[in-house]
TIPA-415461 format. One record per residue (C-alpha): x, y, z; chain; residue number from 1; residue in one letter. Coordinates in nm, 3 decimals. Layout:
! residues N
X,Y,Z,cadena,num,residuo
X,Y,Z,A,NUM,a
...
***
This chain:
! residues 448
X,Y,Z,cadena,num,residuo
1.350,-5.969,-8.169,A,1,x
1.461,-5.754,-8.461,A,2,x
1.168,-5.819,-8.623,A,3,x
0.946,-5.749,-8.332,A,4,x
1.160,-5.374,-8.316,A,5,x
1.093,-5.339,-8.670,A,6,x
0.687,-5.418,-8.655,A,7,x
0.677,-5.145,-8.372,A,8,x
0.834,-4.893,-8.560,A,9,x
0.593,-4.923,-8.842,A,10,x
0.306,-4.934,-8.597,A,11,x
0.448,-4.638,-8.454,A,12,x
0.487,-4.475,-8.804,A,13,x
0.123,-4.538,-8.883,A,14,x
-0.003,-4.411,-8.525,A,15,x
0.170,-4.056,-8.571,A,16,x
0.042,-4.073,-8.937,A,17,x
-0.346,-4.084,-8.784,A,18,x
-0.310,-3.903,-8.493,A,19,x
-0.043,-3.675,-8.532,A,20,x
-0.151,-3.363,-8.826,A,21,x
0.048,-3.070,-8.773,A,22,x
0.362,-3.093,-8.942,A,23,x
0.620,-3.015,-8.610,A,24,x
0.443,-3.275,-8.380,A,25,x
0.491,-3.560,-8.632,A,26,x
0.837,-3.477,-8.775,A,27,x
0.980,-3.433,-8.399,A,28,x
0.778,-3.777,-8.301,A,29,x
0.862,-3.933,-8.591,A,30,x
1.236,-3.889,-8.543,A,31,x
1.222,-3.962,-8.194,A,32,x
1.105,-4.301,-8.279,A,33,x
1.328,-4.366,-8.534,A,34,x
1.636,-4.298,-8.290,A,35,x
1.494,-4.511,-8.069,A,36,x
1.399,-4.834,-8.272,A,37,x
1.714,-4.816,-8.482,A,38,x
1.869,-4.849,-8.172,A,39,x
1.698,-5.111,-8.036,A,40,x
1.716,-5.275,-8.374,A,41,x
2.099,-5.244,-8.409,A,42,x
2.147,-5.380,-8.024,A,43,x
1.986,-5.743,-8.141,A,44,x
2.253,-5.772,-8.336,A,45,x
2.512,-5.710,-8.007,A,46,x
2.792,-5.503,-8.205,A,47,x
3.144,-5.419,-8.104,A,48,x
3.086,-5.763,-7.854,A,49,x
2.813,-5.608,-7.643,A,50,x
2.626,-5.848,-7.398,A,51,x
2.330,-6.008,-7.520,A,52,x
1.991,-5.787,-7.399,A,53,x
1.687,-6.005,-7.283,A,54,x
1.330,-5.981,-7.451,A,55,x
1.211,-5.847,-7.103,A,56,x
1.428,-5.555,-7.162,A,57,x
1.350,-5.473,-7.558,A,58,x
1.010,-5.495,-7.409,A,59,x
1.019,-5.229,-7.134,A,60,x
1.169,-4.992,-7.365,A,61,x
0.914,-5.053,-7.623,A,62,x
0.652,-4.997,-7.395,A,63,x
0.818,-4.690,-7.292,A,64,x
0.824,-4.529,-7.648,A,65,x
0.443,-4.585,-7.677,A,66,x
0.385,-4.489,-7.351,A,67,x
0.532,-4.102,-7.468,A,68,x
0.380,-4.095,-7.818,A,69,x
0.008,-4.192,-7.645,A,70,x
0.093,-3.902,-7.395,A,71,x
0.134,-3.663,-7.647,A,72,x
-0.138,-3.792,-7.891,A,73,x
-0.393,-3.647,-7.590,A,74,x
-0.299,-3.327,-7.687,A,75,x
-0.487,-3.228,-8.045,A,76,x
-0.327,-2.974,-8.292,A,77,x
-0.483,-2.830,-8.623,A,78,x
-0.320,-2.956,-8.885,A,79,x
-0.259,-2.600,-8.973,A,80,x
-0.267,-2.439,-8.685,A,81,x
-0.272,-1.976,-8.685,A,82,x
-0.085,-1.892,-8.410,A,83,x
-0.054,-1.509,-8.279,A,84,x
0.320,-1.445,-8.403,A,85,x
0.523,-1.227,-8.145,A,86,x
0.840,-1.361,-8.267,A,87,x
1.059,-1.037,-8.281,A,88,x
1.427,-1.116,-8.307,A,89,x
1.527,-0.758,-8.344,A,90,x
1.385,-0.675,-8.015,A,91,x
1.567,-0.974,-7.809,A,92,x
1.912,-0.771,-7.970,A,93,x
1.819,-0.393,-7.910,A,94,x
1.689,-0.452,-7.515,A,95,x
1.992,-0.304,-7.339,A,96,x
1.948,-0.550,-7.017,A,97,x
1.951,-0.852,-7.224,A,98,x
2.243,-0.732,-7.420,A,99,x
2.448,-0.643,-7.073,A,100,x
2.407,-1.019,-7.008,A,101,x
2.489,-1.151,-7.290,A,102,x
2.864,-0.922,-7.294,A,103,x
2.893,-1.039,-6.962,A,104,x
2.821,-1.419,-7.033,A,105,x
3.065,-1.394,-7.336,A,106,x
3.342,-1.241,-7.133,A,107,x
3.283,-1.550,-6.874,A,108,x
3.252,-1.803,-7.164,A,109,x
3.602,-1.701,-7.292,A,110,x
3.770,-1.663,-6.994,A,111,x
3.648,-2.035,-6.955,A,112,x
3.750,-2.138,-7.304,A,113,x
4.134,-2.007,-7.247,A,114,x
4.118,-2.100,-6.873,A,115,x
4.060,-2.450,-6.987,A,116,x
4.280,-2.444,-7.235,A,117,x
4.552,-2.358,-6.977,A,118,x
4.476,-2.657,-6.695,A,119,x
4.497,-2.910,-7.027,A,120,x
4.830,-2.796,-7.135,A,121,x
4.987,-2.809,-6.776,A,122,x
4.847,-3.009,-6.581,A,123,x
4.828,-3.397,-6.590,A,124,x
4.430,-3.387,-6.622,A,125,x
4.195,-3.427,-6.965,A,126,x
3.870,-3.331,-7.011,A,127,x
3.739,-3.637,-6.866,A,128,x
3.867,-3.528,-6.571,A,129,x
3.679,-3.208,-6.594,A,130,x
3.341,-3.356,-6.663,A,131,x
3.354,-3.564,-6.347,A,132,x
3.503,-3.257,-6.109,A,133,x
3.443,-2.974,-6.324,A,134,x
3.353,-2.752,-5.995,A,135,x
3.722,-2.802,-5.830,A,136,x
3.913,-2.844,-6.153,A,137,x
3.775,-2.567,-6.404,A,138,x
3.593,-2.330,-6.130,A,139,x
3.864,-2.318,-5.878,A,140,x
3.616,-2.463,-5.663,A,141,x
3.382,-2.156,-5.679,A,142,x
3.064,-2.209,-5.657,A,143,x
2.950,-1.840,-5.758,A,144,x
3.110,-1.893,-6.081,A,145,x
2.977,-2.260,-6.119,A,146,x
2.612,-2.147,-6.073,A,147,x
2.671,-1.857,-6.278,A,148,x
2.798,-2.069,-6.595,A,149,x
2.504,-2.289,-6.488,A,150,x
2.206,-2.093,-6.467,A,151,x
2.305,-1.798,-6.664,A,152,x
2.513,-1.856,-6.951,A,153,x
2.347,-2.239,-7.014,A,154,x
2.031,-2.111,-7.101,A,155,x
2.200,-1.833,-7.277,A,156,x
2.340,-2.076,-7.481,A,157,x
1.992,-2.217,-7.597,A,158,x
1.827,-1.878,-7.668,A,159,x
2.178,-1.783,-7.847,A,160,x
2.148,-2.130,-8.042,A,161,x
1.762,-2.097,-8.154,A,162,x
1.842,-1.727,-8.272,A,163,x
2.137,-1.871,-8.486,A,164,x
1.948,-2.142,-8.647,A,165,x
1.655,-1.898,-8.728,A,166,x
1.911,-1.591,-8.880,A,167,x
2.100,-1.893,-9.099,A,168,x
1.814,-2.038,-9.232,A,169,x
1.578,-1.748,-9.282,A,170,x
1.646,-1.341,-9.178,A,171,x
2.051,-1.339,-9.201,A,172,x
2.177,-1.064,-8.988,A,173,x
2.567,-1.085,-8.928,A,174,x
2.606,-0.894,-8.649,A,175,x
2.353,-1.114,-8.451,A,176,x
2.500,-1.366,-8.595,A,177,x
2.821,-1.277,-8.489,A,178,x
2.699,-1.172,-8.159,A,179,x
2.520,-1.570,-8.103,A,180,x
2.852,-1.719,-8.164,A,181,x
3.081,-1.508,-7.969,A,182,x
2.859,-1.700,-7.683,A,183,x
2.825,-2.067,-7.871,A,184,x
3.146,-2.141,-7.953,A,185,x
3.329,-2.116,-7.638,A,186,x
3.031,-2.321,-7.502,A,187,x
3.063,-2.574,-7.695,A,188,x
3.404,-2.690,-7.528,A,189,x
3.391,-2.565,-7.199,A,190,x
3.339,-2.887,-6.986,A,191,x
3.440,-3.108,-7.265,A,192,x
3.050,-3.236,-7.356,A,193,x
3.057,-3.400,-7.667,A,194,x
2.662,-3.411,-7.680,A,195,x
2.666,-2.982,-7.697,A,196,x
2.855,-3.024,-8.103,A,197,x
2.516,-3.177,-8.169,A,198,x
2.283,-2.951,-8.029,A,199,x
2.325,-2.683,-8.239,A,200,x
2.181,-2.962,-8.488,A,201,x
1.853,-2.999,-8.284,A,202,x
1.756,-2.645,-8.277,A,203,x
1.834,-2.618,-8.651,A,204,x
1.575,-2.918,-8.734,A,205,x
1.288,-2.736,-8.501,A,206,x
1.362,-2.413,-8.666,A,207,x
1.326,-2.583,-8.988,A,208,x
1.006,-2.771,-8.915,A,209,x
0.832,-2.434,-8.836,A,210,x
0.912,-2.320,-9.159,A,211,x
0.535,-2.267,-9.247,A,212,x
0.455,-2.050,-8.898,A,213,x
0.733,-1.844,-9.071,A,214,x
0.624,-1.790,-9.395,A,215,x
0.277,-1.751,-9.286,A,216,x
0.387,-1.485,-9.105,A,217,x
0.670,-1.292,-9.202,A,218,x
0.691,-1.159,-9.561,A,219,x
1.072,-1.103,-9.579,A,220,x
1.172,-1.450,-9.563,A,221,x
1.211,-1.694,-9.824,A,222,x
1.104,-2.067,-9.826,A,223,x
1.417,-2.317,-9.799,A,224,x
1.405,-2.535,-10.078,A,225,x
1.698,-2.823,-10.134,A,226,x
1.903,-2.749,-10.377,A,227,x
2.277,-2.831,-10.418,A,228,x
2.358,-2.497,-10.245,A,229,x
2.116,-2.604,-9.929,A,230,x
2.304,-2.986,-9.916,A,231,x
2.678,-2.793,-9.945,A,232,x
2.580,-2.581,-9.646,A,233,x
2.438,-2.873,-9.424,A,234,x
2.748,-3.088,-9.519,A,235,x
3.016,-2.828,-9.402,A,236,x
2.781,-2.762,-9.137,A,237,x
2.731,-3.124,-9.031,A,238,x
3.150,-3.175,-9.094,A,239,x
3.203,-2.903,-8.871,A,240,x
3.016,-3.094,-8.543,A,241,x
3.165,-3.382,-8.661,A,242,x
3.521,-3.251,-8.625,A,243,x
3.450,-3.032,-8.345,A,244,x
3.344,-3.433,-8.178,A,245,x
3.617,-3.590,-8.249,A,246,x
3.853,-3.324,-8.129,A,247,x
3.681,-3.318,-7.817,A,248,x
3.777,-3.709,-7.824,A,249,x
4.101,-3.614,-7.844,A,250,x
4.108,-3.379,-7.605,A,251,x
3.956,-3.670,-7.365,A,252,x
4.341,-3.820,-7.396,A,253,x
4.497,-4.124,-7.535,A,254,x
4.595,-3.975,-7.911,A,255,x
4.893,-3.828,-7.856,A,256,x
4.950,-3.467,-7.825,A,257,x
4.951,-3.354,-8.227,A,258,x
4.570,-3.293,-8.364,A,259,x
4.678,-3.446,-8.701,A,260,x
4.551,-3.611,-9.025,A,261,x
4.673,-3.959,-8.847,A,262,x
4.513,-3.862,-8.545,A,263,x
4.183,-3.748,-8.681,A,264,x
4.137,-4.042,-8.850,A,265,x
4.240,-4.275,-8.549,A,266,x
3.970,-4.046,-8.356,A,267,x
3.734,-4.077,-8.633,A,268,x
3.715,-4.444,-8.569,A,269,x
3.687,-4.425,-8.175,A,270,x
3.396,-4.193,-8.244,A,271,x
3.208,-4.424,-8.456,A,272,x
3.289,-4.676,-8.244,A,273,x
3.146,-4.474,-7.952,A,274,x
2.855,-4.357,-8.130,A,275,x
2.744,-4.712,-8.152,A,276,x
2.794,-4.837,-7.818,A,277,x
2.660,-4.468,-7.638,A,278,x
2.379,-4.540,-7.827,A,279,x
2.275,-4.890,-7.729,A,280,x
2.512,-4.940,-7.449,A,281,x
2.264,-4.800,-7.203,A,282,x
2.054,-5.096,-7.228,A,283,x
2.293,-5.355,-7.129,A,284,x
2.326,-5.101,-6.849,A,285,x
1.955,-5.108,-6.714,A,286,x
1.937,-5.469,-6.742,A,287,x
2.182,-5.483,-6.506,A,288,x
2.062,-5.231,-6.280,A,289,x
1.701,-5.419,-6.308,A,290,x
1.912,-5.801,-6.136,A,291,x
2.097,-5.595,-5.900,A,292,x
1.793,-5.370,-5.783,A,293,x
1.948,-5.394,-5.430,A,294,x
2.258,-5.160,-5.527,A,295,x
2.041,-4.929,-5.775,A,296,x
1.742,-4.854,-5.630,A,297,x
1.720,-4.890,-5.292,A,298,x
1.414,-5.020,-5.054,A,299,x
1.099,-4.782,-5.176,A,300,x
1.018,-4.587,-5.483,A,301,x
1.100,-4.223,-5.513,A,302,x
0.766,-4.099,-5.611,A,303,x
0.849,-3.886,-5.904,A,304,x
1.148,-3.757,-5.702,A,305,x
1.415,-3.933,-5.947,A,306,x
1.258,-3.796,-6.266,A,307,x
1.206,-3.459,-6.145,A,308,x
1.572,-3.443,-6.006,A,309,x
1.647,-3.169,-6.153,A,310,x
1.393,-2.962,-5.918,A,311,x
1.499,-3.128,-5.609,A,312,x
1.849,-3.037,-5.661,A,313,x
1.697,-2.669,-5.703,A,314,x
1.520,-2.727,-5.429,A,315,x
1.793,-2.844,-5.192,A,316,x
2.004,-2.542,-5.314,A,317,x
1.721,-2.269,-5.220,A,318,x
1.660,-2.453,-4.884,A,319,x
2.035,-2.489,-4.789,A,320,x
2.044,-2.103,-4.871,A,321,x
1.756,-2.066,-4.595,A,322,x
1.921,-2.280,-4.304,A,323,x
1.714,-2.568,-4.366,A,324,x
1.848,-2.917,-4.434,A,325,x
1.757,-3.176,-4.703,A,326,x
1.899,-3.400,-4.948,A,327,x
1.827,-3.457,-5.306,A,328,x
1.759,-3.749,-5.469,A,329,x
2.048,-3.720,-5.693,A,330,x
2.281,-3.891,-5.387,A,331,x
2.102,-4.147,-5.460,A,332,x
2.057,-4.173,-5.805,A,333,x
2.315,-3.977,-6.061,A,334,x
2.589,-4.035,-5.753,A,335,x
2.541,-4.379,-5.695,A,336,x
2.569,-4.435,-6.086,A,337,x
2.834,-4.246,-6.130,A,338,x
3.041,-4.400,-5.879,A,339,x
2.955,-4.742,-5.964,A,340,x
3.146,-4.913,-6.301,A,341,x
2.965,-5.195,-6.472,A,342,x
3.077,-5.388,-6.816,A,343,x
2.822,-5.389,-7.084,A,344,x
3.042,-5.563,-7.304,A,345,x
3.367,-5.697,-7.397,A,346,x
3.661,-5.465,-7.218,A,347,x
3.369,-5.190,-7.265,A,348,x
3.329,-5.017,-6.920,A,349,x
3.030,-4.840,-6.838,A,350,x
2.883,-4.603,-6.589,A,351,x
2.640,-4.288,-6.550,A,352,x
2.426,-4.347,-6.852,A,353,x
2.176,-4.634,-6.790,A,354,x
1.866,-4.484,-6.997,A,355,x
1.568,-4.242,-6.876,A,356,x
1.405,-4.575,-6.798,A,357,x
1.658,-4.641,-6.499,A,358,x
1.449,-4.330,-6.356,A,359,x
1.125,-4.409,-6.422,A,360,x
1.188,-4.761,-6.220,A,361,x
1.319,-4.594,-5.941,A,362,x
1.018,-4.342,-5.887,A,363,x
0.732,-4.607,-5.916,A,364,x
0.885,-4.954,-6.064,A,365,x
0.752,-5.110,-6.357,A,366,x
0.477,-4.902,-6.370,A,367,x
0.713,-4.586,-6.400,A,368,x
0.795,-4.729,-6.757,A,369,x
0.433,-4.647,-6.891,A,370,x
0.296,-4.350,-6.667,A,371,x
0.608,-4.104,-6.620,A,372,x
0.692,-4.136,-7.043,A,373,x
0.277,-4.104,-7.050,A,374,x
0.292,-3.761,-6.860,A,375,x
0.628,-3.613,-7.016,A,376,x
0.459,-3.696,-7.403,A,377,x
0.183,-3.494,-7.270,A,378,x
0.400,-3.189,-7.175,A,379,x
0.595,-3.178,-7.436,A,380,x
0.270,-3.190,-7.702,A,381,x
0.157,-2.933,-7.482,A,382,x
0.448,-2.697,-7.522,A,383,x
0.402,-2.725,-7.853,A,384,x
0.101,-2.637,-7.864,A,385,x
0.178,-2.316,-7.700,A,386,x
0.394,-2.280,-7.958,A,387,x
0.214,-2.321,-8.289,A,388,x
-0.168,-2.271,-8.196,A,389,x
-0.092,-2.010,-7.914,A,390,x
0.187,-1.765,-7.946,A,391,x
0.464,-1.780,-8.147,A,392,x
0.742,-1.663,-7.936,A,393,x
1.152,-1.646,-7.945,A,394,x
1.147,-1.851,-7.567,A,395,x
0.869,-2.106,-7.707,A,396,x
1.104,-2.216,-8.016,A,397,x
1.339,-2.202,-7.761,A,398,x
1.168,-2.417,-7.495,A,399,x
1.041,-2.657,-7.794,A,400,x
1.383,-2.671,-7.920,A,401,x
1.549,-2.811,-7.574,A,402,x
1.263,-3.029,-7.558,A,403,x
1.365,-3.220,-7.866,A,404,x
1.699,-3.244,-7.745,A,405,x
1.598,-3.341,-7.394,A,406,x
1.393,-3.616,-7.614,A,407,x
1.655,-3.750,-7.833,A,408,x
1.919,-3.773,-7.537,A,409,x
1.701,-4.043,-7.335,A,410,x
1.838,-4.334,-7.508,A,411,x
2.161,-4.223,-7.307,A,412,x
2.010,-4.037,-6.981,A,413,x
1.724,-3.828,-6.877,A,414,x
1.845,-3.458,-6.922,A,415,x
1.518,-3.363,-6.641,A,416,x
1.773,-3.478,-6.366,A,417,x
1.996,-3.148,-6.420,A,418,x
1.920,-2.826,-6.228,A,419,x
1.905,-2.623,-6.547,A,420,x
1.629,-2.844,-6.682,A,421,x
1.383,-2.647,-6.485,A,422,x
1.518,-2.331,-6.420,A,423,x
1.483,-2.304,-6.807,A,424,x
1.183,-2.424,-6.897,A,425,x
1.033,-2.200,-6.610,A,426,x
1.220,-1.900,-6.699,A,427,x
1.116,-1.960,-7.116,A,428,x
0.705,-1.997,-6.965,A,429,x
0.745,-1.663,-6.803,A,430,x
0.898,-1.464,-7.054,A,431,x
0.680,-1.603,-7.269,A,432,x
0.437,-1.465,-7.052,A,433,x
0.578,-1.165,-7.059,A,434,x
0.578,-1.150,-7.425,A,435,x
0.177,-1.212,-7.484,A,436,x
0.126,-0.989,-7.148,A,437,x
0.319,-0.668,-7.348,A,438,x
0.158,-0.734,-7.671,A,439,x
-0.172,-0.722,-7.499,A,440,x
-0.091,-0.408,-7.309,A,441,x
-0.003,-0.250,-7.638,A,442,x
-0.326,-0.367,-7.839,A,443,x
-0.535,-0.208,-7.547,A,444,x
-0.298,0.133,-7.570,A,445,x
-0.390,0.129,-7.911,A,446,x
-0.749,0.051,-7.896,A,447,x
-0.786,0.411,-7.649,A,448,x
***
């Protein structure tokens, strides 16, 4: 089976060589198939005494990652494509309104951070805990502030993150800067998400691939080249989320109480460990889902409904708020996951994360594993599209950006079942909007 995983990835390689042109689409394919097959690759070899996968499994998910690179090959991009760049960073940080929100969202972050801070040092609780009940345990139970941190200062975070990665790498402006990590640092630990340390990582590799939209565009910047000064910064950068992880580990519990030399190496280990197992463990999970299909996925297919959770949850939310009643999907999915703890291996218990694919199954079976990864290949081809043949906008990098995250989490989950999920990319299409719709109102001012 290893070799099998290994002929598909150089299959896949040559595909996106042929049908992918454009510099972004390929790179963010390319590395979305080499998380996935190195994955698949190192779970033949059942590491850290993992349970053995079937072929009928390996097989699915194969199918699956063609299934997404097919979808998105539909879409055809220039291999230099001339967008219409509206990209104005200066503006984002001069707009009053935005600015109120931001000082606002910062405030909130903090309060957060230290609030946090406060329920780990005296209460008997770890940020485990929080994850699984972070409404009662870090809100109070308040769902005003809950939706507030969810729907406000979440997407924040993303714009916030994209405008960092572009002021490092290119247009350094230090009170931006400044102002972007006043928000993305207490972010980063609120909740106790490991996954957020490495995001910051995903928005600096789209802002990077776009280097030539930049250059073509903007006269002021400079082309990155790698030097030795270019590796030193990506290595203190890259220790940074590293050690930002594993202190998150050992904020999780079951270290001790000092954040030492001896603990950060004891950590160090657990995280590599964890790495590992997050990576792969997911599809010991589904296989088990897939022979107990009774307890996971019920009598009839969602219809899209599982995927697309995310928007039901909205939807139940704007519905309850009008009197009506109605139940997401999620009860039935993310709950019933959640609440039920599998082994995948060895003393290795396991519940939540059972791959995207456990989602596509329970909206149409089988055939979910080619036609849902078919449609969302085609989307996200499609955003960028927009962004590097259409307009080149601050919310399109920004929508791109979480797209490639969203992309290199499925291995674990699919991020679509979250509220925020759509909330932001509808909210990025409509600024956007808003963004083409002023530049054109100023052309025509001009032209009279």
């Amino acid at each position: 089976m290893a070799l099998f995983v290994l002929l598909n990835f150089l299959l896949t390689t040559l595909y996106l060589r042929i049908v992918m042109k454009d510099k972004l689409s390929f790179w963010m394919f390319f590395l979305y198939a080499v998380l996935w097959y190195v994955s698949l690759f190192v779970s033949t070899f059942d590491p850290f005494s993992l349970y053995h996968v079937s072929s009928y499994i390996y097989i699915l998910l194969i199918v699956h990652i063609w299934a997404f690179i097919i979808g998105a090959s539909f879409i055809k991009i220039p291999r230099t494509p001339t967008p219409k760049f509206l990209f104005n960073v200066d503006a984002f940080f001069s707009s009053k309104p935005i600015m109120a929100v931001m000082l606002v969202s910062i405030i909130f972050c903090w309060y957060l951070f230290f609030h946090q801070r406060f329920l780990l040092a005296t209460a008997m609780i770890n940020t485990g805990n929080i994850k699984v009940d972070i409404l009662n345990l870090l809100f109070d139970g308040s769902r005003l502030q809950y939706y507030f941190y969810t729907f406000v200062c979440s997407p924040l975070e993303y714009i916030a993150m994209a405008l960092f990665s572009y002021m490092i790498l290119y247009k350094r402006n230090l009170k931006h800067i400044l102002i972007t990590l006043a928000l993305i640092v207490p972010m980063l630990f609120i909740g106790g998400g490991r996954n957020a340390m490495k995001t910051i990582l995903y928005f600096l590799a789209i802002v990077y691939l776009s280097q030539s939209l930049f250059l073509r565009n903007e006269t002021n910047i400079k082309p990155i080249k790698i030097s030795l000064k270019t590796v030193l910064y990506f290595a203190i950068l890259l220790a940074a989320v590293l050690l930002g992880i594993s202190y998150m580990t050992f904020l999780g519990g079951g270290f001790g109480s000092d954040f030492d030399l001896k603990t950060i190496k004891e950590v160090t280990n657990e995280v590599n460990m964890q790495l590992v197992t997050y990576s792969i463990g997911g599809f010991r999970a589904l296989e088990y889902s897939i022979n107990h299909a009774n307890i996971f996925y019920g009598d009839s297919w969602s219809l899209g409904r599982a995927t697309f959770a995310g928007l039901d949850y909205d939807l139940e939310l704007v519905l309850h708020a009008l009197g009506f009643d109605y139940r997401s999907i999620n009860y039935d999915t993310v709950s019933v996951l959640q609440n039920t703890s599998i082994s995948v291996g060895s003393d290795i218990p396991w519940n939540y994360a059972y791959t995207s694919l456990y989602f596509y199954i329970h909206d149409f079976g089988i055939l979910g594993v080619f036609f849902i990864p078919l449609v969302l290949g085609f989307m996200v081809r499609l955003f960028v599209k927009k962004l590097s043949c259409q307009c080149f906008t601050i919310p399109m990098l920004c929508l791109v950006s979480v797209c490639f995250l969203y992309m290199h989490h499925s291995p674990f989950s699919l991020e679509l079942t979250k509220p925020i999920a759509y909330v932001f990319i509808v909210v990025m299409l409509l600024w956007n909007r808003s963004v083409k719709w002023g530049a054109h109102n100023r052309i025509l001012h001009h032209s009279i």
